[in-house]
C-alpha positions as CSV (number, residue, x, y, z in Angstrom):
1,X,15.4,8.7,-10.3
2,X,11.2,8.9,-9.5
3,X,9.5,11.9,-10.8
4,X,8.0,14.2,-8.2
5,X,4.9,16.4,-8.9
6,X,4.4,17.2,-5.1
7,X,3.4,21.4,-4.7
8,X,3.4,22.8,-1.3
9,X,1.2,25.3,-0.2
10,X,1.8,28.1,1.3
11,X,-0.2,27.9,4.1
12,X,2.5,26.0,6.5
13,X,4.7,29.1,5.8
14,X,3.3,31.9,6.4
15,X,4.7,31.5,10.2
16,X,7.9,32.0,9.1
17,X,8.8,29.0,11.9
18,X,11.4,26.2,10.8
19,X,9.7,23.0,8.6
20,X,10.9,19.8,9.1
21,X,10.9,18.1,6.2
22,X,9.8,14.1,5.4
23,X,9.7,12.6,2.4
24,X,6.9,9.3,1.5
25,X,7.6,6.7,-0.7
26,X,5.5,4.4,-1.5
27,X,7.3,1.2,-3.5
28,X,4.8,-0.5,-5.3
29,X,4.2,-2.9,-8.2
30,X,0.2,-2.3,-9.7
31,X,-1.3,0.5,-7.7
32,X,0.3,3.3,-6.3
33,X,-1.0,4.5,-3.1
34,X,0.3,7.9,-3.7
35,X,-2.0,8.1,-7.1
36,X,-3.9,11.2,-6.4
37,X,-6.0,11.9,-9.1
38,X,-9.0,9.1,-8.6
39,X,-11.8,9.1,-6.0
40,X,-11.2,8.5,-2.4
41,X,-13.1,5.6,-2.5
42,X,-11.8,4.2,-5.7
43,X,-8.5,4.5,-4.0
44,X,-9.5,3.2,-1.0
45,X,-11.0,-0.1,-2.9
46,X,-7.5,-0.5,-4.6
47,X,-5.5,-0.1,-1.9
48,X,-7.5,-3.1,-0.5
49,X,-6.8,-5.4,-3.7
50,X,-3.0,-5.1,-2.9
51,X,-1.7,-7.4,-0.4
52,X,0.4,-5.4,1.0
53,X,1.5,-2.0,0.5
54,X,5.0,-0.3,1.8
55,X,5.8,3.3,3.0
56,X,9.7,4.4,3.3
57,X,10.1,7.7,5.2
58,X,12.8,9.9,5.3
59,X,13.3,12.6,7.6
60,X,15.6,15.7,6.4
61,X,17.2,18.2,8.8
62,X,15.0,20.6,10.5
63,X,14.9,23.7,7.7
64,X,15.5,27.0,9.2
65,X,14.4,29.9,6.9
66,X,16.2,32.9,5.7
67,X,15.2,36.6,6.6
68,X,14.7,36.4,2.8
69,X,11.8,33.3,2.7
70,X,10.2,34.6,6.1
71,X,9.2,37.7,4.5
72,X,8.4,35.6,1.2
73,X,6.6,32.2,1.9
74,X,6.4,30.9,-1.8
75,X,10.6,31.4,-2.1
76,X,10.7,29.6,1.5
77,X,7.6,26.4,0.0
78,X,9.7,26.4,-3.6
79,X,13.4,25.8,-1.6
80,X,11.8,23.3,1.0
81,X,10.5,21.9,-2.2
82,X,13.9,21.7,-4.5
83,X,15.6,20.8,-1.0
84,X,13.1,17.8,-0.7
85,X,13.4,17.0,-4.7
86,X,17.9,17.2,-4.9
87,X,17.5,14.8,-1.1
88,X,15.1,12.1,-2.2
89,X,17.1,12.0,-5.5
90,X,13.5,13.2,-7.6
91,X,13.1,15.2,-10.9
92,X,11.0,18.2,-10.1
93,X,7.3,18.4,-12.1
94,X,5.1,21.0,-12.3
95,X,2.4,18.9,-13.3
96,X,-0.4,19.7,-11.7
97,X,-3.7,17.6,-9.9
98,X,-6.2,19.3,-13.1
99,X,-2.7,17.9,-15.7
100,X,-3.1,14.3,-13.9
101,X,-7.0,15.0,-14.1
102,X,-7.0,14.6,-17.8
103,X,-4.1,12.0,-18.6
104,X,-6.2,9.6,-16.2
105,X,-9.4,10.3,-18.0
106,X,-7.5,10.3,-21.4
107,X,-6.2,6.8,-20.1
108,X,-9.9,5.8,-19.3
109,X,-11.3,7.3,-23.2
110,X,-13.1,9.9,-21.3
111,X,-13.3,13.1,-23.3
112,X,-15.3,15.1,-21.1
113,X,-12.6,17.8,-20.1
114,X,-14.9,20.5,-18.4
115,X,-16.2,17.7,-16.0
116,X,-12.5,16.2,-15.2
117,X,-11.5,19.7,-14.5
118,X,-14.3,20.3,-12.2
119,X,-14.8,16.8,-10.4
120,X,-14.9,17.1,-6.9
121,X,-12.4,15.4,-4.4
122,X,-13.6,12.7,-2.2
């Protein structure tokens, strides 16, 4: 069973319009191109040093919401969410990009906090 940390905004339900919902794995055995929390073009760069790198996708059902998570789009994001999490067979995390922010400089012996917190994304 993988951990997931994925959040989803939002953003995609304010319309209140059916989601259909896909799930990405990435099997890997160094680098996972699914690590968030480096640069783009770090990323990029080891993406490249891996011969080859897989992407299984699977598509759920077409989610129609209830009257219930049109008029409240975080309930209908959180049941996509724990929908997508009981399907691809994953252990919800609430872990956040800022959390994986500081394990990876922890990882790296960096203990400038304020600036992991406040890096940019590339």
């Amino acid at each position: 069973m993988e951990t997931s940390s994925f959040h989803l905004k939002t953003g995609a339900f304010l319309s209140k319009a059916p989601v259909l919902p896909v799930i990405l794995r990435y099997p890997y055995q160094r680098f996972s191109p699914a690590w968030d929390s480096i640069s783009g073009v770090r990323h990029v760069i080891f993406l490249l040093c891996q011969f080859v790198n897989y992407l299984e996708v699977t598509w759920l059902p077409v989610y129609y919401p209830s009257q219930q998570e049109k008029d409240d789009p975080k309930l209908y994001a959180d049941n996509v969410r724990r929908l997508m999490a009981h399907e691809g067979n994953l252990i919800l995390s609430d872990i956040g990009l800022a959390e994986k922010r500081i394990y990876h400089a922890a990882l790296n012996g960096n203990n400038s906090l304020p600036s992991v917190l406040h890096q940019k994304d590339d």
